[in-house]
N, C-alpha and C positions, 0 to 999 in steps of 0.2 A: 285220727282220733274220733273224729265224726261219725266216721263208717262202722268202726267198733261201738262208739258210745248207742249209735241206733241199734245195731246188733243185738248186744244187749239187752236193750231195753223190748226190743220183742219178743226176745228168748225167755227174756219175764214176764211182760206182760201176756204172753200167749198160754201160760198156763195158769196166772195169776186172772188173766179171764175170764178163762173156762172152770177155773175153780171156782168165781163168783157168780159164773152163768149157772150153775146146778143150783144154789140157794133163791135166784131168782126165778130159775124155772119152777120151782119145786114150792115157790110164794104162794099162788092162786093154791093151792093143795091146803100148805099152813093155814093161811088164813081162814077158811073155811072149815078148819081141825082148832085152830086153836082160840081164842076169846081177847080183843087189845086188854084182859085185863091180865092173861098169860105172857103176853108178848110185856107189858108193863113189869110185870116180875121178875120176866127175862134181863131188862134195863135195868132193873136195881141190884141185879144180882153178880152182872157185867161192870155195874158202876163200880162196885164195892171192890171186886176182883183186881178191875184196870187199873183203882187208885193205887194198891201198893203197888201190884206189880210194876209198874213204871219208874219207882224210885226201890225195891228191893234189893237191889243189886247195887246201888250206889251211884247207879250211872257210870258205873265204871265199863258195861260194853262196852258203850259212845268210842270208846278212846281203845277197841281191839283194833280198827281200822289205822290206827296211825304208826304202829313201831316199828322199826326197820326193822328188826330180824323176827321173826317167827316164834321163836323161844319165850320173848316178851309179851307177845300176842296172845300165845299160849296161859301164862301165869295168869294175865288178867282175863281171860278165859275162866280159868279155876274160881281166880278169884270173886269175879261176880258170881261165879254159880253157890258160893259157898255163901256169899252173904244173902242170894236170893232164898236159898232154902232157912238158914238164921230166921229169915223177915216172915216166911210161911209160918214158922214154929211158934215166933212170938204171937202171929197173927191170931193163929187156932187157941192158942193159950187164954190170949184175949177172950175172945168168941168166949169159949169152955166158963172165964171166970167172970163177964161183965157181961153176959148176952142179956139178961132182963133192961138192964140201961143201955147199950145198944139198939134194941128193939124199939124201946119210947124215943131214943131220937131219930132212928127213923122212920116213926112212925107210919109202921106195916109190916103188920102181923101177918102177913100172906107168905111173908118172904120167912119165918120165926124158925122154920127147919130146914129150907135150905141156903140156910146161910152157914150152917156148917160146913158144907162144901164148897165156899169161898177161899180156903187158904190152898187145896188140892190145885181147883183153878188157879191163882194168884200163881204158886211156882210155874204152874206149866207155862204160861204166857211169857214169866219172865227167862224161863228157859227159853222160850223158844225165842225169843228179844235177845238172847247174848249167841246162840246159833245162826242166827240170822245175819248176823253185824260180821260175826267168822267165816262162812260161807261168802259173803257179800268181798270179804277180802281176800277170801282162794276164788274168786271168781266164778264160784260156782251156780250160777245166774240159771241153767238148765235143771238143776237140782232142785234149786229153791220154788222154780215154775213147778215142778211135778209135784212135791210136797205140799203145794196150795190143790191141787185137783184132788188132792188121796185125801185132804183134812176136810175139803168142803164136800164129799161122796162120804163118808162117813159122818161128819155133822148131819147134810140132811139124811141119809139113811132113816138114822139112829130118830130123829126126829118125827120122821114119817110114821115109820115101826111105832111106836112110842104114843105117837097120837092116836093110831088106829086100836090102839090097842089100852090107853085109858085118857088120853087127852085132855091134860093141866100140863102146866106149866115146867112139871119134871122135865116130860121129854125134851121141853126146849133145854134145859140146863142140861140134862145129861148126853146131849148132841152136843153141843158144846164142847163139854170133858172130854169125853172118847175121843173127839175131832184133834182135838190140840194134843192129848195124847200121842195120839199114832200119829200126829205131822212130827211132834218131837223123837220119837222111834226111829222113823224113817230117815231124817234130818241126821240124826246124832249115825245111825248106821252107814249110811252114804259116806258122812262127813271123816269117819275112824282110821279109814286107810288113807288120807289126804293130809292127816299132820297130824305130828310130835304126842309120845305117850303123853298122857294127861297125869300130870303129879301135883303136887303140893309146891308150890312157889316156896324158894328155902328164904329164912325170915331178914336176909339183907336184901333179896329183891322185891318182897315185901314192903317195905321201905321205901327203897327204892322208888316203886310204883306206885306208893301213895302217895309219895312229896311230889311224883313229877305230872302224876293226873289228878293234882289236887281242886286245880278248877271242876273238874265235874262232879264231885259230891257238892262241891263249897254251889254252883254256880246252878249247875244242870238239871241237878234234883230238885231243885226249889221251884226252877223253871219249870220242870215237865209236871211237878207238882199241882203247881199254880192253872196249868193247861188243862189238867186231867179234873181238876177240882174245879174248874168251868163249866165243863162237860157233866160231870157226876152230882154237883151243888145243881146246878139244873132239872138236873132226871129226878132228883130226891125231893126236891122242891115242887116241882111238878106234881110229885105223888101227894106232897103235904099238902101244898096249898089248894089244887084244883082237885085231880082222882086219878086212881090208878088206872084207868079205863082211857085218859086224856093222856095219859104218860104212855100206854101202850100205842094209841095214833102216832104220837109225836115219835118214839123211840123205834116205831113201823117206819116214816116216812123220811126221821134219819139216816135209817140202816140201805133205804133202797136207793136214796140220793148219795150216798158215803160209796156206794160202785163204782164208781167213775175212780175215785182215789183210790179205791182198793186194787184194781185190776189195772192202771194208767198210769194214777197221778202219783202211788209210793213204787211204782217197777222203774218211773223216771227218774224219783227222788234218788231211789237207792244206788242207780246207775250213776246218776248227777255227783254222789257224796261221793264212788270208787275215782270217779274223771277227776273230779274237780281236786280233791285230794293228790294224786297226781301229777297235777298239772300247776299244783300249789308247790311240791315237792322240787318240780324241777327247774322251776322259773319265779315263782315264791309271788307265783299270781294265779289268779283260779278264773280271769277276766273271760277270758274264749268261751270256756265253758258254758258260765253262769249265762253269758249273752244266748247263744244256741239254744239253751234250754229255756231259758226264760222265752223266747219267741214261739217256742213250740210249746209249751203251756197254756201261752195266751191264748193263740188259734184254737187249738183246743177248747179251750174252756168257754172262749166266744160260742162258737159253733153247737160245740152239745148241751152248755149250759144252757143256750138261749134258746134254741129246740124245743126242749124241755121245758122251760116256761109258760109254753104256748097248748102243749099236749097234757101233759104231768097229770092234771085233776081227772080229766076222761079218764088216763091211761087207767089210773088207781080204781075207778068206777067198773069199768070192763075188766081188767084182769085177776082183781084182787075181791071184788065183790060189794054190791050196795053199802055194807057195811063201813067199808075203809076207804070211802068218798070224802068221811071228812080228814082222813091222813093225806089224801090227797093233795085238799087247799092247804094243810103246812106245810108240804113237801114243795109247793108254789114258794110258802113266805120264806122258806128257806134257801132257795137257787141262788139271790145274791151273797149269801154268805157263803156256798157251798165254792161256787163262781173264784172267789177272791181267795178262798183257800186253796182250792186247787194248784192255785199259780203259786202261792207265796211259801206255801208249809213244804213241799219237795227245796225250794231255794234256800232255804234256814238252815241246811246243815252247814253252810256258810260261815255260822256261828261258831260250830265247834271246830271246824277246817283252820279259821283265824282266830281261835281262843278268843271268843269274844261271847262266851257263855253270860256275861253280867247282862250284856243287852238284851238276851232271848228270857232272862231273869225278870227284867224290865218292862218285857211284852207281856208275858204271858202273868204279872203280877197284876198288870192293866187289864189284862182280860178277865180275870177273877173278880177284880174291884168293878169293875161296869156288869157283871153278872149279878154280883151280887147287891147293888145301888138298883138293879131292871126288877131284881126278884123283891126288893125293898118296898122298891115304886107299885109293882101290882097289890102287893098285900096289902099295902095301905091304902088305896084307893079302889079294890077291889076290881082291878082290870078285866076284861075277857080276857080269855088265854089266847084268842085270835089274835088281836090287838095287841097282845105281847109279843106273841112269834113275830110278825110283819114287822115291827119297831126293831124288837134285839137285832133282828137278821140283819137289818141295812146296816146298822151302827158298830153291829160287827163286819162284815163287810167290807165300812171303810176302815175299819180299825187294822183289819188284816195287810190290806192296801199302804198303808203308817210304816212298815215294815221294807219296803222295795229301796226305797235310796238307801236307809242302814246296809242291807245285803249288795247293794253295787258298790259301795264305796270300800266297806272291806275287803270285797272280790280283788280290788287293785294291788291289797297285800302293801301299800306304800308303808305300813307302820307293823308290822308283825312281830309280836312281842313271843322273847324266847319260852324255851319251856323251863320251869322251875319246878 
């Protein structure tokens, strides 16, 4: 199991990469084409996106990975897809009939026309989140790697093109689209000959399928919610209280510290969730697993996170440009949180392995409540925004860290509560 789980995870990680090496090679380029107050636009445009799409669908993917037969894997296949386009339609609808009160609360009118093209985005992401979870359960680990290289050679393409050619904030959005686009084309084509025509789930397995993955709407969505609105109350807050200019550093020096997870630390997660699953399956424990991979996290994260500590602010000065020296120093205050995520956020699927979606409910409710008490604390007392990065970061960090004994103790599977 070892030797396949590593297998795996390089057969993902080795495309997942190389697909993130082209957006960082192609950085010194960007940055010098585009203004932190484009790249800031970029973040709030992403934020808006990510929010739905992460609960569109219901959280009904989570739960492709677990049905014994194929057939059932299939419905709730359809079935999220059906309610992520629903969630797109309401979205735009919104947009179309509330955008002037939209606008004033988020105060930034930069973003005032392309946030139409937030619900376009919004499906494709959440498409490509229930393709993802399908694939992940035909094993198609070599697929998934190629489709990360073909989405990041056309994101920056299209971005590069784009900025040479009138250089705002477009191009980043519309790299973007076309990226996640053509990974969903390619994904869904690949994926056509490998399972079951795609129909309409008849309305007894509907049913069916609602009572029996009724934890992940009731539990998951709230959670990933709660997660996503961490992240997004941040980036939006950011733009209210301090500028969109400070929102572009910080949302620059998120995206280039978030590599390490993008190319590493979700090609382990996702290998982690197929094993662990498995091995929950046949023994009605996930203990091996969780242990192996947890070890191999930590090293990890010891090593390049702490690397990086040391380099980081030069790095950003030399390759990125005089300009994005101060993305730099938050890309510093940022390593201890980036650090503890690394290790803990791939082990959380632990959660949904042992139905125990309430707790990740629990967590990521805490995370929103201390973001939003951090974002409280600076506007009343008119913080730096240095000062706030350095602080949030440790306190999440060890918030993340809160999280390891929950996931070992249900890894033991001693109490596994049936499906209803």
């Amino acid at each position: 199991m070892s030797s396949r789980f590593n297998k795996n995870v390089l057969t993902l990680a080795t495309g997942v990469s190389i697909g993130q090496t082209i957006p960082l090679l192609i950085s010194p380029i960007l940055t010098r084409i585009y203004t932190p107050e484009d790249f800031g636009i970029l973040a709030l445009f992403l934020s808006i996106s990510t929010l739905i799409s992460v609960i569109s669908s219901g959280r009904y993917e989570q739960a492709i990975m677990l049905p014994d037969t194929d057939e059932e894997a299939m419905h709730l296949t359809v079935f999220s897809w059906i309610f992520a386009a629903i969630s797109s339609l309401i979205m735009l609808l919104a947009i179309l009939l509330f955008h002037p009160l939209i606008m004033n609360t988020i105060n930034n009118q930069a973003l005032s026309t392309y946030i139409y093209f937030t619900p376009l985005l919004t499906f494709l992401l959440a498409s490509f989140n229930i393709l993802n979870i399908l694939a992940t359960r035909l094993h198609a680990f070599s697929l998934l790697s190629k489709v990360s290289v073909i989405k990041s050679m056309v994101n920056g393409s299209v971005q590069l093109i784009s900025g040479a050619l009138k250089g705002d904030a477009f191009g980043l959005i519309l790299g973007q689209i076309l990226g996640s686009l053509t990974q969903i084309v390619v994904l869904f084509t690949n994926l056509k000959g490998r399972i079951p025509r795609l129909s309409f789930p008849p309305l007894n397995s509907i049913k069916t399928l609602l009572k029996r993955y009724k934890r992940f709407p009731q539990f998951s969505v709230a959670a990933v919610l709660s997660n996503t609105l961490t992240q997004n109350v941040l980036n939006i807050s950011i733009s209210s209280i301090f500028s969109v200019a400070l929102l572009g550093y910080y949302s620059f020096a998120n995206r280039i510290l978030i590599l390490p997870m993008s190319f590493l630390g979700n090609s382990i997660g996702q290998v982690f969730f197929q094993e662990a699953t498995s091995e929950k399956n046949e023994s009605g424990s996930a203990q091996k697993t969780l242990k192996s991979t947890f070890w191999k996290l930590t090293m990890l994260s010891i090593v390049g996170f702490g690397l990086l500590y040391f380099i980081i602010e030069d790095l950003f000065s030399i390759v990125f440009g005089k300009n994005w020296e101060q993305a730099g120093l938050y890309a510093r205050y940022l390593i201890p949180m980036m650090a503890a995520k690394f290790v803990v956020s791939p082990l959380s699927a632990i959660n949904n392995i042992f139905n125990k979606q309430y707790i990740s409910l629990t967590w990521q409710v805490g995370f929103l409540t201390l973001t939003i008490i951090a974002l409280g604390i600076v506007d009343y007392f008119g913080l730096a925004f240095s000062t706030f990065i350095n602080i949030y970061a440790l306190v999440m960090a060890l918030y993340y860290l809160l999280m390891l004994p929950f996931i070992f103790t249900f890894a033991r599977g001693s109490k596994i509560p049936k499906s209803t």
